[in-house]
N, C-alpha and C positions, 0 to 999 in steps of 0.2 A: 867352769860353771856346771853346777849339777844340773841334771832333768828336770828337780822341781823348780828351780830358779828360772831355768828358763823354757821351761811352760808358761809361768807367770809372767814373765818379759814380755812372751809373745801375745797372750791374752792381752796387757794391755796395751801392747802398740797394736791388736785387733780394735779395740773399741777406741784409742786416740782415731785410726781412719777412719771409723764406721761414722763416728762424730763426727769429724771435719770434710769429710767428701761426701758421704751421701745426701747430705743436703743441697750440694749442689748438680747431683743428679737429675733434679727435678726444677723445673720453670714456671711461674703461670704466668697464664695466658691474663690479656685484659678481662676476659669473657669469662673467669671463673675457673677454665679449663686449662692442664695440665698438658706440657709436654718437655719431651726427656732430652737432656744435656745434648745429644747429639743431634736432633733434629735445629735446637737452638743454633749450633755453630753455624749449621747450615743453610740459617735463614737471614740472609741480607739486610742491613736496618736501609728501612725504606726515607727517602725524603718527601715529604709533599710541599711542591710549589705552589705558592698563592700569587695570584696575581688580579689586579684590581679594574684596570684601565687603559688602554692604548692611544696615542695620537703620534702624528707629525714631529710633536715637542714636547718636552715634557711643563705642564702648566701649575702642577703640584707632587705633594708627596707619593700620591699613589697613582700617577700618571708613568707609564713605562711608554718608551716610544717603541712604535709599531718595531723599526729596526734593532732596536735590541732581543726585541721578545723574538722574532724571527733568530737572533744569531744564537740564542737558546735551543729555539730546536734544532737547529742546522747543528751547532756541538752536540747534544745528546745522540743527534741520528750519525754523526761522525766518527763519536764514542763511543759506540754501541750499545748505548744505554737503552732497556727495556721499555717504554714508558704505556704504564698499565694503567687502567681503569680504580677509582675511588673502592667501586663496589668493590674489585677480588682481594684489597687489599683490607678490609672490611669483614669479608666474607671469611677469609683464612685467620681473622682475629678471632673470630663468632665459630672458631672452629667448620666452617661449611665449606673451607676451600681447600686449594694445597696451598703450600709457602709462594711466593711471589719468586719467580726467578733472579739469579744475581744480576746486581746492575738494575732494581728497580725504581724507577720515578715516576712518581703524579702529579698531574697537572690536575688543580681547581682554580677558580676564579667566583671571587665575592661579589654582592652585590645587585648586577645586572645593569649594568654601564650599556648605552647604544653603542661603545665602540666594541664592545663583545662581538654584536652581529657587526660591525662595516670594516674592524680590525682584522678581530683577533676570530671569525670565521672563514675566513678564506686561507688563512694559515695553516690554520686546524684542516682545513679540507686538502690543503697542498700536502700536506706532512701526516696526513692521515692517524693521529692519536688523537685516544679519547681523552676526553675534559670531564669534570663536574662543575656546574654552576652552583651555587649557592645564594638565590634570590630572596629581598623579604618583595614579597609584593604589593604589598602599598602604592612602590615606586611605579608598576609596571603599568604602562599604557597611562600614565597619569603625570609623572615628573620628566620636566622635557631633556633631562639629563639620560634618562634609562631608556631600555627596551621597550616593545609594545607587545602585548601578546603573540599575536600573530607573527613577530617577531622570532620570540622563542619557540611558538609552534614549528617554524620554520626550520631553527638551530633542530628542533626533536626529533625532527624525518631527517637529519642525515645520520643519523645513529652514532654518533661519535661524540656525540654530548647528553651526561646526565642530570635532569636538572634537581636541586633538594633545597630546604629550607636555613632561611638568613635569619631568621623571625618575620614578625608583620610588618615591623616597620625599624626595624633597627635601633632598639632603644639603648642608652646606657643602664646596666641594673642599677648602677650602683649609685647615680643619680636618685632612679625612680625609686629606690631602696628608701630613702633618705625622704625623698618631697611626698610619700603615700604612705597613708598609712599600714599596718600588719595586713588587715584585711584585704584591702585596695590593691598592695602588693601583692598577694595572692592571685587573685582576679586577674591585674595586669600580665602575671607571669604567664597565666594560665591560658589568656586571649593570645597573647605573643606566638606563642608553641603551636598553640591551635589552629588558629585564624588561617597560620601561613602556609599549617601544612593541608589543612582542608580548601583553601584555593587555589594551590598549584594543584594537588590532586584533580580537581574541580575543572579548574581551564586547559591542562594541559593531559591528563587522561594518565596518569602515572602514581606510581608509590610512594610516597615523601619516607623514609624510615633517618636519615642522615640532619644532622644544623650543626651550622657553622655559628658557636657564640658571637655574640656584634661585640667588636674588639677587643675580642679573645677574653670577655671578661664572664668568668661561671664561679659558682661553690658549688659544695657539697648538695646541700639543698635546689639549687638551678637544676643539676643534673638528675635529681631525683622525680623532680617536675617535668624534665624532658623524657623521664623514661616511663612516667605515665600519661606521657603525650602520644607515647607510641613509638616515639627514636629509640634507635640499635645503638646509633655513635655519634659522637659529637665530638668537634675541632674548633683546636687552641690556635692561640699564633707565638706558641713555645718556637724558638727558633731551635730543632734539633731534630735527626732523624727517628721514625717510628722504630719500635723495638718491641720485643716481646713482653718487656717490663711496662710497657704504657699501657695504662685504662684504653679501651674502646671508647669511654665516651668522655675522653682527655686526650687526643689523639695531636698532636704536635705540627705545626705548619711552618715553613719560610717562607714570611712578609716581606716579598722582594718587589724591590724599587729600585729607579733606573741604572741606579749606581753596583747594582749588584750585576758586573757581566765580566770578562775576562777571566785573569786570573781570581777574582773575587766569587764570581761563577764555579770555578773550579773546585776552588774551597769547601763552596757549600754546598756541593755533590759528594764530594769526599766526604762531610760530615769537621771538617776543619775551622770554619769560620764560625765562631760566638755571637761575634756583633751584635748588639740587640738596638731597635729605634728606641726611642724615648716611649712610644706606648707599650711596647711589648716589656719595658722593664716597670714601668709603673703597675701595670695590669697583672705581669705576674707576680709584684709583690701583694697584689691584692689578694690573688687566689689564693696563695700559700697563708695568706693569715685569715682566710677565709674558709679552708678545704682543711 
């Protein structure tokens, strides 16, 4: 082969790499922001666990018994698993953190059930990890199913719980979509977002920036309404772990229920288990023909 023959050869298996790897050089972030192939390997996909309700028995779907949720933490702290706070994993999306160490997991919990404080706060206080709540407060100090303020003030002074917004009152959009009109719709969106996050701010003396959509249902436009509400990030109940590829304010949760412990447990710490309930598969056909 002559010099100029394979000058040429070499030139274009230069620009066949230059095409097909350097673009995978580069990652983005939910947040807009950029970071390089090698930090990605390095950053663990995180899972977040949802959890709804605790009792003795379990009496519905999203009732977990108190002893299962316990055998949770007992494997994670057996396993050596991290279990970090909402915010840094949050905050390392928005660019304002480091990566989350290997082995991370979060714990949030929706709603604002009384068994939060008579469960699932003595747990949290034995096994010392932080939680996110995620309350609409409508509920609070008013349905004799939830918490009461005082309540949650109470959960706020042990510093191992953060608390952020459900909406006001837990609506389905896509109902209210349907029964309101363009206008009305607006309004409602806009009170939902607001309402909730200006009286937890209000009663409990904190920052709301975070919401957890009410069952897992958002589009494109929901989100656009929550980020002129003032939210950084908002959370799905996609059953999969967080990754660098995921929107900040699409952020992926496991809706675990009593049946989710053992090796089933295992699974879904691995990032192994698919499983989806019946709302998480209806809701996220929603989104995707919606986003």
């Amino acid at each position: 082969m002559n010099k100029r023959h394979l000058k040429g050869r070499c030139i274009r298996i230069g620009i066949l790499i230059t095409v097909c790897i350097v673009p995978f050089l580069w990652a983005p972030l939910a947040g807009g922001e950029i970071r390089d192939t090698k930090e990605n390997l390095q950053v663990p996909h995180v899972p977040i666990l949802l959890y709804h309700r605790f009792g003795p028995a379990v009496s519905d779907s999203m009732t977990m018994t108190t002893a299962v949720f316990e055998s949770h933490l007992k494997y994670l702290r057996d396993k050596g698993y991290t279990i970090i706070s909402l915010r840094r994993l949050v905050d390392y999306h928005l660019g304002k953190g480091p990566p989350p160490p290997p082995g991370s997991v979060v714990i949030v919990a929706d709603d604002g059930h009384k068994s939060i404080y008579t469960d699932m706060l003595p747990l949290i206080k034995k096994y010392r990890v932080p939680v996110t709540l995620f309350i609409y407060p409508s509920a609070i100090s008013n349905a004799s199913y939830a918490m009461t303020w005082e309540q949650l003030r109470e959960i706020k002074k042990t510093g191992l719980f953060e608390i952020q917004s459900h909406t006001y009152w837990h609506p389905d959009f896509r109902k209210e979509k349907k029964r309101l009109s363009s206008d009305e719709y607006v309004k409602f969106v806009e009170m939902q977002l607001k309402k909730s996050k200006d009286r937890l701010e209000r009663e409990l003396n904190i920052e709301v920036t975070m919401l957890a959509w009410p069952f897992g249902i958002y589009d494109d436009w929901l989100i656009s309404k929550a980020i002129e509400a003032g939210y950084v990030a908002s959370f799905t109940i996609e059953r999969h772990h967080v990754s660098n590829i995921d929107s900040v304010m699409k952020l992926p949760r496991y809706l675990l229920h009593n049946g989710d412990k053992g090796r089933v447990f295992e699974m879904i710490l691995e990032g192994n288990y698919r499983e989806r309930n019946s709302i998480g598969v209806s809701t996220r056909r929603y989104n995707e023909k919606n986003s």
